[in-house]
N, C-alpha and C positions, 0 to 999 in steps of 0.2 A: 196387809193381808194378801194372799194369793187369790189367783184369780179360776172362778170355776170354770169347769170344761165347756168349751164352748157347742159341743156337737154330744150324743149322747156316746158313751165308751159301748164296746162290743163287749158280750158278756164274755167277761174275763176267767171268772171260776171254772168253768169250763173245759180250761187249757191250765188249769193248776192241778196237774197229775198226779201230786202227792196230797194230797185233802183224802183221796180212798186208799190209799194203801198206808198212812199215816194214821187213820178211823180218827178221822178231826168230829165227824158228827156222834162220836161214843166216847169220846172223850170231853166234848162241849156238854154234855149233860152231867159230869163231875165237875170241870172246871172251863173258865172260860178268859181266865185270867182277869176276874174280876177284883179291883184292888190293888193291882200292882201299875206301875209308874216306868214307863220304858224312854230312858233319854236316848235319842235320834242324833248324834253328832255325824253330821253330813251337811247336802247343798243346802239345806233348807227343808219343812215341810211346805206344804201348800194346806192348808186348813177345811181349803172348802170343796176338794172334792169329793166326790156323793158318798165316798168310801168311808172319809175320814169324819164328815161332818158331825162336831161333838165328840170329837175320841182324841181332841188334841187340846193340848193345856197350855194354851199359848201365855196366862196371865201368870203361870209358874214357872217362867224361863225365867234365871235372876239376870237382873237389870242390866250388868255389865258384859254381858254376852246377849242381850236380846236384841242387837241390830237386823232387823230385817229376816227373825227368826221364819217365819213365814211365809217368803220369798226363795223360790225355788229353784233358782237357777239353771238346772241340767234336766229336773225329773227325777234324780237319783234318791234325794231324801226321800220323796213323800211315795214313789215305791216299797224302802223300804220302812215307812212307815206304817204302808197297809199289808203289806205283808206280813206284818204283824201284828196291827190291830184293825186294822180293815173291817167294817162289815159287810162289805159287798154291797153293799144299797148302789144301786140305778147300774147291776151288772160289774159293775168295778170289782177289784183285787179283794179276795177274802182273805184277812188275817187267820192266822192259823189261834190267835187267843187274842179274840174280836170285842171282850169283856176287859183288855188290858187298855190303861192310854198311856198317848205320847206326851212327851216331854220335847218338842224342838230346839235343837242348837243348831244356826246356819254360821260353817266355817268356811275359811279362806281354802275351797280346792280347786282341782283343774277344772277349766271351765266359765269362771269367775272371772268377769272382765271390766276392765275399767281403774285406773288407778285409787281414788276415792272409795271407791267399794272396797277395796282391796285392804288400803288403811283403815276404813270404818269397822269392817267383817273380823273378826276373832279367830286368832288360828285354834288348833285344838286343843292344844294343851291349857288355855283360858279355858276353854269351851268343858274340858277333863275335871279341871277344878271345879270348876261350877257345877259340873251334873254332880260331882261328888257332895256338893255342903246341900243337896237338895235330897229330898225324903224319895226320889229314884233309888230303885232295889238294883234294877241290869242299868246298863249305858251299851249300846248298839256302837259299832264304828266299822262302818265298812270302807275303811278308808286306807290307804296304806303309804310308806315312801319307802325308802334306800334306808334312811336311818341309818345307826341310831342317833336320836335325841339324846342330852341328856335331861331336857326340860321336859320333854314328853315323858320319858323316864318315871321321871319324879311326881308328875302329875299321874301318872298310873301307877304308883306305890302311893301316892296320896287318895285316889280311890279308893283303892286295895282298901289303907287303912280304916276306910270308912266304912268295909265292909260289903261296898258295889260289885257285883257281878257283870267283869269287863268283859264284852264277847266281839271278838274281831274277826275279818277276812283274813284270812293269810295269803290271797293275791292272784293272780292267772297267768303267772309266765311257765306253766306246767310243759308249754312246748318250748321254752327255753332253757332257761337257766335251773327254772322250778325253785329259786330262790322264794324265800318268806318275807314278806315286807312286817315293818311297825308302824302300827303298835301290836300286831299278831306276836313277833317275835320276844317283846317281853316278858320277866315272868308275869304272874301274878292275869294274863290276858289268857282266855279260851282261843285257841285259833283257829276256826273252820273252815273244811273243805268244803270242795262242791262235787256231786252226782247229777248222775241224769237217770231219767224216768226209767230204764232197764237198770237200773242199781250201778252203773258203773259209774268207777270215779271221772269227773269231765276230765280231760283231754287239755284243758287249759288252767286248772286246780294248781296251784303253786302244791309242793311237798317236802319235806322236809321233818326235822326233829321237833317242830313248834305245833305242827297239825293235832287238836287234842279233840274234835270232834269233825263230822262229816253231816251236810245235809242238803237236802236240793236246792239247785241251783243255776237248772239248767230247763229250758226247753219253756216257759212258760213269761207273760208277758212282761209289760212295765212301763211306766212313764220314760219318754225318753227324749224328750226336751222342753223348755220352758215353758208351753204353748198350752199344755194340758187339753188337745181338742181328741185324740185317741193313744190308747195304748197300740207298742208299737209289740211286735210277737219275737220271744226270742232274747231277749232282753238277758244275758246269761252272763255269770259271775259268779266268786264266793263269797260277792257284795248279801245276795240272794240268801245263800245260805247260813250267812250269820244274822241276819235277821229272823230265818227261821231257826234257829237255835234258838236266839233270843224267846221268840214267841213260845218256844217250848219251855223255855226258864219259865217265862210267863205263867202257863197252866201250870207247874209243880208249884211254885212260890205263892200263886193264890185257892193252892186246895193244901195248904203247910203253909201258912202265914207266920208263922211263929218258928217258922226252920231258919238257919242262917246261909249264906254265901256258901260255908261249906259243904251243908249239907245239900241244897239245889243242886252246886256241881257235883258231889259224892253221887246221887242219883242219876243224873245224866251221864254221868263214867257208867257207873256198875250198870245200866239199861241200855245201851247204846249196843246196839245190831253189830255182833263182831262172832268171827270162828277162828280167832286166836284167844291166847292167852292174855288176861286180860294187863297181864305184867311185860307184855310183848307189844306196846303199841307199834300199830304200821305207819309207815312216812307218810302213807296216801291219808289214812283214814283215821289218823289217831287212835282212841280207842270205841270208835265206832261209831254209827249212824244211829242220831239221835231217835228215842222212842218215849217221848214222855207218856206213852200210854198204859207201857208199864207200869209206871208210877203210880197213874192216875188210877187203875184196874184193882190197884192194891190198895183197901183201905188200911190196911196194917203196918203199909212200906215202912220199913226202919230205913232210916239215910243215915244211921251213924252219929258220930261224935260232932257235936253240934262246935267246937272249939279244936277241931282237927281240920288241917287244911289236907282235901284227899289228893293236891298235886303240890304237896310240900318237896319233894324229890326237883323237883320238874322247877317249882320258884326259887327254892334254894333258902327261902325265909318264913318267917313267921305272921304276916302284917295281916292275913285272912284269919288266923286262931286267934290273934291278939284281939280285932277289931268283934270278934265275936260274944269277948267277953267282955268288952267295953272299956278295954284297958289301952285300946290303940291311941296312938298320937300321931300329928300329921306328919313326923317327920320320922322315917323309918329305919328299923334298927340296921346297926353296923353290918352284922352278918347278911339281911335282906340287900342291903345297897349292894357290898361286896359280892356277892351271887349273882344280883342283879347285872354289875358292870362286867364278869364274866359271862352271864347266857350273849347279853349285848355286843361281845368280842366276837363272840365263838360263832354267831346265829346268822343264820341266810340272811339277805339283804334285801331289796326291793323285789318284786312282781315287774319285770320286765317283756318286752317283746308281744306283748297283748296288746288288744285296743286301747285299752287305757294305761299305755306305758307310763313308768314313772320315768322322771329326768332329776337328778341328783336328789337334795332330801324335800322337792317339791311334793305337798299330799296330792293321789290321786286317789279318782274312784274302781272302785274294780267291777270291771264292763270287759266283758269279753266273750269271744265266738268260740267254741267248743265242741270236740269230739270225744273221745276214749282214752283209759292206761289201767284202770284196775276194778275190782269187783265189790261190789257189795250190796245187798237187799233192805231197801228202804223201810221194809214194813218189818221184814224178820233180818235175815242171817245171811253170810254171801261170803266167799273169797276172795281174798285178796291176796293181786300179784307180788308185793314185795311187801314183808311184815320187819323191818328195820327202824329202831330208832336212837340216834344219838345221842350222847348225856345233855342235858341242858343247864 
C-alpha cells in the first residue's frame, strides 16, 4: 500500500481554476459520477491520501497486473487519480466526478528504478488487456512514447472491442516538434489537449491530426514525487487534461448508464466549447473543450446511435459499434487492423523536447512547463488560431 502524506497538503482546490468556470458544483447535483469504474494505467496509485481514501479499488486490479498497484512511484498516478475522483478531504485535489472510483494499474514508466522492479512491474499493453476483461467503462493513460507498438496496438483494438472508453494525452513537445505520442495517436483512443486558465491552448500541448478533445491542464497543482508530504504548484501537462476528460466521461456515463462508448463520446464531440465547424476539427483543439455540463443541463440529451461509432472516419473501423451490440470479438476485423496499421504509418510520433521527453519507444509521463499557441474558452466558446486537420 502507499504511504499517507506525512505533513498536511495546502488546500489544493483552491488553485483548481476550472471547478468554476467548468460549474462542477451544478453539475455535482445531477451527476457525480456515481457508478462508474475509471482504470488509472500509470505510476501507480497511492490509496491512502485524504483525497483518495475509499475511492480506490485496489481488490479489483486483476491478479496478473497487481504488482505493487498502489505504490506510487513519481506522484503522477495518484494525481491523476484525484483529479478525477478526488474528494478533496483534508484540502487535497478535488476530482471533477468525486462519486466515480479508481481502478489502479502501476506500469513500467519513466521514473521507475531498479532492475527487479522493472521485471516484476507490467508494461501497458498487459496493463490495457487487463483494464479491458474488467467491468471499467473509461481507462485513463496519460502516458505516451514514439511508438508505434504493434502490441500496444492490439491491446487498444482489444479495448476498443470491449467497448472501453480509451482517453489519452497526446503529449507536450507543442514547443517542438508538436508531434503526438501513443497510445493518443491510435485509432479507436480520445487524444487530449491541454489549456490554461485564460482558455488558451498551453504552449507545450503537442498538436496534430489525433487532438480530438481539449481540457485543462495547466496552472494548478499535483503530486510530484514519491514522498506524498505536499503538493507541489504547477504540475502542467495534457497528462492533466486527460484525466479531466476522463472525469467528464465519468459524470455523462453515470447520469446515462445505460448509453454506450459511442454514445458518451458522440456527446462529448457534439458539446465541447468550439467556433468552428464542427466537421473542421482544429490541430490544437480537436473538436473542442470539454463541457459535460451540457449534457448534464439536458434531461432530454439525445447522444444518438447507441451502435454508431461518432469517430468512425477518424478510426477507420468498426470494433466501437460492433462491441455495442455485443457482437465484438477480441480480435479485430480486417478492415479495423488495416486503418489501424495506416493511422499508425501516417501519425506524429512521440511528445519530445518537454520535461518529460520520450527516448525511442520508452513510456513517459507527460510533465511539462507551459505557455501559449491558440484560443479557446473553457466554460463557453473561443478561437482558435489554426483550425486544420489531417486524414487519419
Amino acid at each position: 500500500m502507499g504511504f499517507a502524506p506525512s505533513a498536511a497538503a495546502s488546500d489544493a482546490q483552491s488553485k483548481q481554476w476550472y471547478l468554476d468556470p467548468m460549474q462542477a458544483e451544478q453539475m455535482w447535483k445531477v451527476s457525480t459520477g456515481k457508478g462508474v469504474k475509471v482504470a488509472v494505467i500509470d505510476s501507480g496509485v497511492n490509496a491512502d491520501t485524504p483525497s483518495l481514501k475509499g475511492q480506490v479499488l485496489v481488490d479489483e486490479v486483476p491478479k496478473s497486473v497487481a504488482y505493487h498497484a498502489t505504490d506510487d512511484y513519481t506522484g503522477h498516478g495518484t494525481t491523476m487519480a484525484e483529479l478525477i475522483a478526488g474528494t478533496g478531504a483534508g484540502g487535497g485535489l478535488q476530482g471533477l466526478a468525486p462519486g466515480a472510483k479508481i481502478v489502479p494499474f502501476r506500469i513500467d514508466l519513466e521514473g521507475l528504478k531498479g532492475a527487479e522492479e522493472k521485471q516484476k512491474t507490467p508494461d501497458d499493453t498487459a496493463a490495457i488487456r487487463a483494464a479491458a476483461d474488467t467491468d471499467v467503462k473509461i481507462i485513463n493513460m496519460s502516458f505516451g512514447s514514439e511508438g508505434p507498438s504493434s502490441k500496444e496496438k492490439a491491446a487498444v483494438e482489444y479495448a476498443a472491442s470491449k467497448g472501453k472508453l480509451l482517453i489519452a494525452a497526446v503529449g507536450n513537445s507543442g514547443e517542438t516538434a508538436g508531434r503526438i505520442g501513443y497510445p493518443a495517436a491510435f485509432p479507436y483512443v480520445v487524444g487530449v489537449s491541454s489549456t490554461d486558465e485564460s482558455g488558451t491552448v498551453s504552449k507545450f500541448s503537442s498538436y496534430g491530426g489525433y487532438v480530438d478533445l481539449t481540457a485543462p491542464g495547466q496552472d494548478f497543482p499535483g503530486w510530484c514525487d514519491a514522498n506524498f508530504r505536499s503538493y507541489c504548484d504547477d504540475v502542467n501537462g495534457t497528462s492533466s487534461s486527460a484525466a479531466i476528460a476522463s472525469a467528464s466521461a465519468a459524470l455523462i456515463w453515470s447520469a446515462h448508464p445505460d448509453w454506450t462508448v459511442n454514445q458518451v463520446t458522440r456527446a462529448l464531440i457534439d458539446t465541447a466549447g468550439r467556433d468552428w465547424p464542427k466537421n473542421d476539427p482544429s490541430k490544437y483543439l480537436g473538436y473542442g473543450a470539454v463541457r459535460p455540463r451540457v449534457v448534464l443541463a439536458d434531461s432530454g440529451y439525445d447522444a444518438g446511435s447507441a451502435n454508431v461509432d461518432p469517430l468512425a472516419r477518424e478510426n477507420g473501423g468498426d470494433l466501437l459499434a460492433k462491441s455495442s451490440t455485443g457482437s465484438s470479438s477480441s480480435t479485430p476485423s480486417a478492415s479495423a487492423t488495416a486503418q489501424a496499421q495506416q493511422k499508425a504509418s501516417t501519425g506524429g510520433t512521440s511528445a519530445a523536447g518537454s520535461s518529460a521527453e520520450s527516448s525511442g519507444d520508452s513510456n513517459t509521463l507527460w510533465i511539462a512547463l507551459g505557455g501559449a499557441a491558440a484560443v479557446i474558452l473553457v466554460g463557453g466558446s473561443g478561437v482558435a488560431v489554426t483550425r486544420a486537420r489531417r486524414a487519419r
